[in-house]
LUMLOGU-679381 format. One record per residue: residue in one letter; residue number from 1; x, y, z of N, C-alpha, C, O in turn. Coordinates in steps of 0.05 Angstrom, whole numbers. Example, Ala and Ser with C-alpha at 12.3 -4.5 7.8 and 13.67 -1.06 7.14 Angstrom:
+------+------+--------+--------+--------+--------+--------+--------+--------+--------+--------+--------+--------+--------+
| seke | fike |    n_x |    n_y |    n_z |   ca_x |   ca_y |   ca_z |    c_x |    c_y |    c_z |    o_x |    o_y |    o_z |
+------+------+--------+--------+--------+--------+--------+--------+--------+--------+--------+--------+--------+--------+
|    A |    1 |    264 |   -114 |    156 |    246 |    -90 |    156 |    264 |    -66 |    156 |    285 |    -66 |    169 |
|    S |    2 |    257 |    -45 |    142 |    273 |    -21 |    143 |    258 |      1 |    157 |    268 |     23 |    161 |
+------+------+--------+--------+--------+--------+--------+--------+--------+--------+--------+--------+--------+--------+
***
This chain:
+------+------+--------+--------+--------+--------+--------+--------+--------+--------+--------+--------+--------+--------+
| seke | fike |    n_x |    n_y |    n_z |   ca_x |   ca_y |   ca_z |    c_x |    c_y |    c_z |    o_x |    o_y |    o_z |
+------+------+--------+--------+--------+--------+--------+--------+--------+--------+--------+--------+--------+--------+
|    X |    1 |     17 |    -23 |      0 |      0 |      0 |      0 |     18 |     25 |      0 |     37 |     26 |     15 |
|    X |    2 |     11 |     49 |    -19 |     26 |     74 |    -13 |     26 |     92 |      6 |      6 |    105 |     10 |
|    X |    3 |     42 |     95 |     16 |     41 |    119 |     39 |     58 |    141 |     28 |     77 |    133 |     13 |
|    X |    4 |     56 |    171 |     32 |     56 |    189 |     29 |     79 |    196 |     41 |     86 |    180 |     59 |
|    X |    5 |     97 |    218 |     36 |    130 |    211 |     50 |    118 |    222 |     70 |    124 |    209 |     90 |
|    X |    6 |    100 |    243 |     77 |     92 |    257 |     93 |     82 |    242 |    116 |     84 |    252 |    138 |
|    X |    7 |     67 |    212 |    114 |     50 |    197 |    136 |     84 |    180 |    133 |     93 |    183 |    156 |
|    X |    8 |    100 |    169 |    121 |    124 |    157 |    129 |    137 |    170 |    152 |    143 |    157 |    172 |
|    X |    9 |    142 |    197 |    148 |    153 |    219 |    170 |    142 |    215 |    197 |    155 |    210 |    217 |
|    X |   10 |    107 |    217 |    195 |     96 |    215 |    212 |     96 |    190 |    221 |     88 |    193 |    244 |
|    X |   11 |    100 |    166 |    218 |     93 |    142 |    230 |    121 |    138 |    243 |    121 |    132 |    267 |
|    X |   12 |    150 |    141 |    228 |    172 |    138 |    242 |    172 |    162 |    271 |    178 |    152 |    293 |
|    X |   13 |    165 |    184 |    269 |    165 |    205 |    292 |    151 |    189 |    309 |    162 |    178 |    328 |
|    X |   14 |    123 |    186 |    305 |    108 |    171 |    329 |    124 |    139 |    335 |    117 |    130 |    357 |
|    X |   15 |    144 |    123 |    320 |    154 |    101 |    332 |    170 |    104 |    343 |    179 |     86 |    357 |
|    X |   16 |    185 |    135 |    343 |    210 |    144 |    358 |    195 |    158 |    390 |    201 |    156 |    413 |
|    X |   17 |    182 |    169 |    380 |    161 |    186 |    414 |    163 |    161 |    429 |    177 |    155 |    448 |
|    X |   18 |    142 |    143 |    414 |    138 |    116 |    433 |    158 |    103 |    445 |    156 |     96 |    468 |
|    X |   19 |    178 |    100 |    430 |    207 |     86 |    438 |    218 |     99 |    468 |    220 |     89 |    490 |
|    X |   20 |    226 |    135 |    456 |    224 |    145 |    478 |    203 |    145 |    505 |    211 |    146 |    528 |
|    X |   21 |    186 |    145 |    500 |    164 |    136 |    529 |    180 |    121 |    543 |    200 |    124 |    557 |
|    X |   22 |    164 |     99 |    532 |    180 |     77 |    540 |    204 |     66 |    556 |    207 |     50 |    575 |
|    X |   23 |    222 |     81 |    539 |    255 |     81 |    559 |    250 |     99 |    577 |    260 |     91 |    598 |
|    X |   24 |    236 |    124 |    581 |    222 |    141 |    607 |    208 |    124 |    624 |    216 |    124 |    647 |
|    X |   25 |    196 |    115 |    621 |    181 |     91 |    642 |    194 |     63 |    653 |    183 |     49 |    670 |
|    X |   26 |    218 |     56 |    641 |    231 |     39 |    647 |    255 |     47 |    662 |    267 |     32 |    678 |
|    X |   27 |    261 |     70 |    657 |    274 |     92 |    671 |    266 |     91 |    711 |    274 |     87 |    734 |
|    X |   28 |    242 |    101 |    691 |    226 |    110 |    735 |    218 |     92 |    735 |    203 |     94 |    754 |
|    X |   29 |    214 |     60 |    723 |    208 |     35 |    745 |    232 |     27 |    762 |    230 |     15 |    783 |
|    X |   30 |    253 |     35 |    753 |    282 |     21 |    749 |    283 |     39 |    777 |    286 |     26 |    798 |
|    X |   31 |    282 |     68 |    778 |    288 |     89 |    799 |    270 |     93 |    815 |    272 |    116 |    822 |
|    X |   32 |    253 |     82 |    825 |    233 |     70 |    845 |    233 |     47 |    860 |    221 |     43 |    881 |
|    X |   33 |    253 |     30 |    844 |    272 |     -2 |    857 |    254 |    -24 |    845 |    256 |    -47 |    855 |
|    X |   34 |    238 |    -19 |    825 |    230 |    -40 |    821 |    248 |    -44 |    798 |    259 |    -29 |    782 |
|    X |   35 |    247 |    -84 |    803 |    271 |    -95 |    775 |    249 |   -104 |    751 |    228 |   -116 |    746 |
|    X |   36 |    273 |    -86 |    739 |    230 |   -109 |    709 |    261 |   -121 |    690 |    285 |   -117 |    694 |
|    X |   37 |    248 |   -136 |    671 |    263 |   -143 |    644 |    258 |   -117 |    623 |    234 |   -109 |    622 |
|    X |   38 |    271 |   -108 |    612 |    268 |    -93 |    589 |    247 |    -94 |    570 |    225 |    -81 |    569 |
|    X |   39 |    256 |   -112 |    554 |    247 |   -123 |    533 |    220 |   -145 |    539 |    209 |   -159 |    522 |
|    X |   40 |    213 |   -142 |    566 |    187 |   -158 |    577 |    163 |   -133 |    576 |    139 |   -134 |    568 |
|    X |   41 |    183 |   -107 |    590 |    163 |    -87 |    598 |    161 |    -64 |    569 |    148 |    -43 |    568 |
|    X |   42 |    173 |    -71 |    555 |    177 |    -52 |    529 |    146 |    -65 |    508 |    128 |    -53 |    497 |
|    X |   43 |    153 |    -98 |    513 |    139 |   -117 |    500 |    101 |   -108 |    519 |     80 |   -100 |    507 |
|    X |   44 |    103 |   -111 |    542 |     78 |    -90 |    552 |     66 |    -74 |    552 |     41 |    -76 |    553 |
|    X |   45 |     79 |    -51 |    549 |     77 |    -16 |    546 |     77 |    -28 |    507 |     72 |     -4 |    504 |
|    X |   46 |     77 |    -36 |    487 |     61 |    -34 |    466 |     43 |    -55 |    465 |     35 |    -63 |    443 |
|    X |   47 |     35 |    -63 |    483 |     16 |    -81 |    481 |    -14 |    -71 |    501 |    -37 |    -79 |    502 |
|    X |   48 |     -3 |    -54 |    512 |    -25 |    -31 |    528 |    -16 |    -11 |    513 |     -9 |      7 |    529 |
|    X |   49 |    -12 |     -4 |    492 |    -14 |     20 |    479 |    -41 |      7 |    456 |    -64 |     14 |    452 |
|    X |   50 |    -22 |    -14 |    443 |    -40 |    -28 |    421 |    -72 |    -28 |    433 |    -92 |    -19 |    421 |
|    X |   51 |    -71 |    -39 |    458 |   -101 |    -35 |    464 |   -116 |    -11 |    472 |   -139 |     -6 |    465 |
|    X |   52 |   -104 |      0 |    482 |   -115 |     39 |    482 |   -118 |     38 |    453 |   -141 |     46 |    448 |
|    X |   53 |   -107 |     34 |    437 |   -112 |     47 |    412 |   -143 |     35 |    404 |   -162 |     48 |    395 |
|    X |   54 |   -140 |      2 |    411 |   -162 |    -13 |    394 |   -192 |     -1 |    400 |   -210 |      6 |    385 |
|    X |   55 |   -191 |      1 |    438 |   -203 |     18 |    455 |   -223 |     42 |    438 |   -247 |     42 |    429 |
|    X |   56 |   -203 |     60 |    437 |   -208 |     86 |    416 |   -225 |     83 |    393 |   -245 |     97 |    389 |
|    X |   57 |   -216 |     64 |    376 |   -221 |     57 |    350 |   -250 |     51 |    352 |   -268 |     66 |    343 |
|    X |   58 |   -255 |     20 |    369 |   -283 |     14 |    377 |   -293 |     35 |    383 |   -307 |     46 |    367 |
|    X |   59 |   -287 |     46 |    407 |   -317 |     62 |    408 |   -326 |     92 |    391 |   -346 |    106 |    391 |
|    X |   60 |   -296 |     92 |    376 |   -303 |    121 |    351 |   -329 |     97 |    337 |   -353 |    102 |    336 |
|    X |   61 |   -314 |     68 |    325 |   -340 |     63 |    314 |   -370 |     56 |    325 |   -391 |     60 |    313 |
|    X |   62 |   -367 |     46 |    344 |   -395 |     36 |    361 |   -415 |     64 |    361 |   -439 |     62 |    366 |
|    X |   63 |   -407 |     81 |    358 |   -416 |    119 |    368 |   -421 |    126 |    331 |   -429 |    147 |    322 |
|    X |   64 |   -416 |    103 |    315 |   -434 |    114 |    283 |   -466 |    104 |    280 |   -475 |     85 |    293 |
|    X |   65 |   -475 |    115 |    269 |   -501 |    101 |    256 |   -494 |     78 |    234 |   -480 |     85 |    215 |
|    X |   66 |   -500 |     55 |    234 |   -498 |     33 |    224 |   -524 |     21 |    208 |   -546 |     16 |    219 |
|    X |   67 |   -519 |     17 |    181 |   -541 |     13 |    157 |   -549 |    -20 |    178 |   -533 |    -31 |    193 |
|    X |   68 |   -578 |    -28 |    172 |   -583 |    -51 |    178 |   -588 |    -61 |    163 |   -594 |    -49 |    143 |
|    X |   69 |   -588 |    -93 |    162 |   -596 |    -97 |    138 |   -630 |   -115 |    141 |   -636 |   -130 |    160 |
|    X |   70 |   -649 |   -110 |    117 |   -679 |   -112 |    126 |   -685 |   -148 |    139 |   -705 |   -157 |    150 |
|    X |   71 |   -651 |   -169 |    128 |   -654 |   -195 |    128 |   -650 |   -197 |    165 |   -660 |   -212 |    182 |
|    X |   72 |   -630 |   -174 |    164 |   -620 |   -177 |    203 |   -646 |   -165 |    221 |   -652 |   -177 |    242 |
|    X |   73 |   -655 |   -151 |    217 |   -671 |   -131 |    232 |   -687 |   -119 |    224 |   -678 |   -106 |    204 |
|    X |   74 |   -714 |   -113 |    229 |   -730 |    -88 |    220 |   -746 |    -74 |    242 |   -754 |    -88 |    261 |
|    X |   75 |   -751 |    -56 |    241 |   -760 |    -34 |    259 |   -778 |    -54 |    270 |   -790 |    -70 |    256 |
|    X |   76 |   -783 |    -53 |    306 |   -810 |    -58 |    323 |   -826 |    -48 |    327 |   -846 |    -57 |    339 |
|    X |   77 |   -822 |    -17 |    317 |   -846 |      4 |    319 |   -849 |     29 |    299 |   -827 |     40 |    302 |
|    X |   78 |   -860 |     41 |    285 |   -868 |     61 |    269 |   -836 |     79 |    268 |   -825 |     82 |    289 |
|    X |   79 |   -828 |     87 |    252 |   -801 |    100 |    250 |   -813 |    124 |    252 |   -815 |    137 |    273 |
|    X |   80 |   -821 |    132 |    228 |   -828 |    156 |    216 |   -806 |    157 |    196 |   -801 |    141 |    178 |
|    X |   81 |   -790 |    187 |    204 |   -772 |    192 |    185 |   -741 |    175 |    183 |   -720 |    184 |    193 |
|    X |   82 |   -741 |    155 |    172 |   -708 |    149 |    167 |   -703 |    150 |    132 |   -711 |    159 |    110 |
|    X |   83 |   -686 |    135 |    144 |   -670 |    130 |    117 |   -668 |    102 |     99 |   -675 |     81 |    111 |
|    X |   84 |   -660 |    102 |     73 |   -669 |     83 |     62 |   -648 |     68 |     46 |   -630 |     85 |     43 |
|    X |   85 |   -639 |     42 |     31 |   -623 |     36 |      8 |   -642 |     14 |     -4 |   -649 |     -5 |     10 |
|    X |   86 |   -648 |     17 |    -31 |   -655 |     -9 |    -42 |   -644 |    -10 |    -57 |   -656 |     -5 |    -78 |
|    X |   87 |   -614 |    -19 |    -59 |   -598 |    -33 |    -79 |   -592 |    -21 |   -104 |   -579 |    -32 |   -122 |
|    X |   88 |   -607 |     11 |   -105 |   -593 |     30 |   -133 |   -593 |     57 |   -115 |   -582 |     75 |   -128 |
|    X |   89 |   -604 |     67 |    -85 |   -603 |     88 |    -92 |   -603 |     98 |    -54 |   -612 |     79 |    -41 |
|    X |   90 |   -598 |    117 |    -39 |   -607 |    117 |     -5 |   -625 |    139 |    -17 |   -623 |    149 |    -40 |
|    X |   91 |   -646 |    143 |      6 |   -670 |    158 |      0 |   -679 |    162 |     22 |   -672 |    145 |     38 |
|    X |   92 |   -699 |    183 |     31 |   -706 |    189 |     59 |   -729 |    178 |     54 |   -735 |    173 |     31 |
|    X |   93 |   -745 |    173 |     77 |   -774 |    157 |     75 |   -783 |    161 |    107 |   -772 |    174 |    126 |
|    X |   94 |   -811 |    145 |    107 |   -820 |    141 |    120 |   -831 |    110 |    124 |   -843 |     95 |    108 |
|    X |   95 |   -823 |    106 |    153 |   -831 |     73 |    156 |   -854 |     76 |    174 |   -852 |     87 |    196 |
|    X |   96 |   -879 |     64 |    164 |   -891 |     50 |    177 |   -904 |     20 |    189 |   -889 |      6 |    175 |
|    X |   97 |   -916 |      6 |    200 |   -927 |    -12 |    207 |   -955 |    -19 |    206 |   -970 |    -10 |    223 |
|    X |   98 |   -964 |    -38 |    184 |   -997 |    -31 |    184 |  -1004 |    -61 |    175 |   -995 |    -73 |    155 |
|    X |   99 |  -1022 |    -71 |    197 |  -1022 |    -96 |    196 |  -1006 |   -124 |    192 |  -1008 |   -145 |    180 |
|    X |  100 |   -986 |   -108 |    213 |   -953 |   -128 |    209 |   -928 |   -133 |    188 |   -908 |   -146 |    188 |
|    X |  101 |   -947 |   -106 |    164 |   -931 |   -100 |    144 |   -909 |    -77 |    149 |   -912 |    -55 |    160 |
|    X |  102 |   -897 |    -84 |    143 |   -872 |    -62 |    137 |   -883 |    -46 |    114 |   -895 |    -56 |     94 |
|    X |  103 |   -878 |    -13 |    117 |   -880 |      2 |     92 |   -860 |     21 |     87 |   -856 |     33 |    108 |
|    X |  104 |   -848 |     29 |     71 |   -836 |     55 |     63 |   -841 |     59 |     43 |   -845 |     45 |     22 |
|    X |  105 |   -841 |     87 |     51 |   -851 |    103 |     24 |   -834 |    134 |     25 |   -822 |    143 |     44 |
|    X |  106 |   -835 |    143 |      7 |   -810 |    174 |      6 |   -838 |    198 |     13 |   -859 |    198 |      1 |
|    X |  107 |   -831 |    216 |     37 |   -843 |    233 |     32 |   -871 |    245 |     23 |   -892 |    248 |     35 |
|    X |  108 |   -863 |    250 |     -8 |   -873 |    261 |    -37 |   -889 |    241 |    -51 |   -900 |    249 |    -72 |
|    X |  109 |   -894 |    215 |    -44 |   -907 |    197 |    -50 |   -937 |    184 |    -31 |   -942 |    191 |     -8 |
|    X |  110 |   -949 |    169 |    -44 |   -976 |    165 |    -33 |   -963 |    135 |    -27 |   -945 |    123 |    -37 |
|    X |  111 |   -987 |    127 |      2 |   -976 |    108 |     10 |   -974 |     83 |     -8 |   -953 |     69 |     -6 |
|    X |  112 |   -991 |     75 |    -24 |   -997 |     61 |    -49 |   -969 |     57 |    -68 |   -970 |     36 |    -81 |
|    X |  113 |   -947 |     72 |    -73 |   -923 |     77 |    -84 |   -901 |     73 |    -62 |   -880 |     86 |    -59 |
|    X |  114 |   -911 |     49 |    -44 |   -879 |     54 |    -32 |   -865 |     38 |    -37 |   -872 |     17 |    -46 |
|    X |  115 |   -834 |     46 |    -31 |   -810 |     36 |    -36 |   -808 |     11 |    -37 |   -816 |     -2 |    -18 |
|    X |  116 |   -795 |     -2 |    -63 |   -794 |    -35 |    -61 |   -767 |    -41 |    -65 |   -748 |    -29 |    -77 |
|    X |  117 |   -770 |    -62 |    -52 |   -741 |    -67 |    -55 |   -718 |    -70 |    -26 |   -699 |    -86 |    -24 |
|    X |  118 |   -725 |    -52 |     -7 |   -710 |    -43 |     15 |   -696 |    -67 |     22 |   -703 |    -89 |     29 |
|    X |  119 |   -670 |    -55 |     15 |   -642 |    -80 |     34 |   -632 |    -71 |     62 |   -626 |    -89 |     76 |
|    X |  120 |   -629 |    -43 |     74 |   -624 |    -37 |     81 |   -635 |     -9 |     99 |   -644 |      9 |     85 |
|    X |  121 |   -635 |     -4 |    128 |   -650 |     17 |    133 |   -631 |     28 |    154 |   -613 |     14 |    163 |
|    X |  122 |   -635 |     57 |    165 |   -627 |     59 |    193 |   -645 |     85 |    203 |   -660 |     95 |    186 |
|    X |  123 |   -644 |     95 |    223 |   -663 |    110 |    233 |   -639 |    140 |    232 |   -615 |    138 |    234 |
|    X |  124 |   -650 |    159 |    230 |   -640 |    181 |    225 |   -625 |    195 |    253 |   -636 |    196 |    275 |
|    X |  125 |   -598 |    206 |    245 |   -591 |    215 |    273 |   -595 |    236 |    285 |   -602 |    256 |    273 |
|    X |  126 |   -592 |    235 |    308 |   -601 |    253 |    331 |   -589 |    285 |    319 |   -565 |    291 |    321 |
|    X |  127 |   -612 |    303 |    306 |   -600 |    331 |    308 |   -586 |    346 |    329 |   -589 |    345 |    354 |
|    X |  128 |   -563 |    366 |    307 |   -536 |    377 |    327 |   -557 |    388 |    353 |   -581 |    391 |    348 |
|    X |  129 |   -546 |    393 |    382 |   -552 |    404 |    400 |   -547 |    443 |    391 |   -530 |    455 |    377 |
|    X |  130 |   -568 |    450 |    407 |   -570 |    486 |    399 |   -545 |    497 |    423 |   -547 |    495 |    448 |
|    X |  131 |   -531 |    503 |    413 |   -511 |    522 |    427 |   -517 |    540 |    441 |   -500 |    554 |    451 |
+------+------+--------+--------+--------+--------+--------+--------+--------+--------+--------+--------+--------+--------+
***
């Protein structure tokens, strides 16, 4: 894969920061009297970094809105306004429930014209907070 000399720069800087930590913390375990192995506690400190990171990652993604798909899941109660994919196009709609049927339909349309097809749905997100 290509990297950019610019993210090369940056990935060596951040493996040299880290390096340095590291020997700083092995430093003040060392000057506190505790004995560690080096290369035990170096092998640690990126292995609790690796997971802070993973940490991070998960919950940036757990905190997205996530497409469902209509085979995994479908709404247990009246949506109203979400969102839509049927396999050419996303579209805003409206879901309802009417006699155990699932419906969407866009808006601008009569209920008679709704959306066929739906692979995919998710419910629309929470508007920005007013400052």
């Amino acid at each position: 894969m290509y990297k950019s000399p610019i993210n090369l720069v940056y990935e060596q800087m951040r493996n040299n920061i880290a390096l340095k930590i590291d020997e700083a913390v092995i430093e003040q375990t060392v000057k506190v009297g505790i004995n560690v192995d080096r290369d035990e506690m170096i092998k640690a400190l990126k292995y609790d970094r690796g997971q802070y990171d993973k940490g991070y990652a998960d919950g940036l993604e757990a905190g997205k809105i996530k497409w469902i798909s209509v085979e995994d899941s479908l709404p247990e109660e009246d949506l109203g306004a979400c969102i839509v994919y049927d396999g050419f196009e996303v579209q805003h709609a409206n879901h309802y429930i009417i006699d155990g049927e699932h419906l969407w339909n866009t808006p601008d349309c009569y209920e008679s014209e709704e959306i066929r097809g739906v692979t995919h749905w998710m419910p629309l997100p929470e508007p920005p907070e007013d400052t």
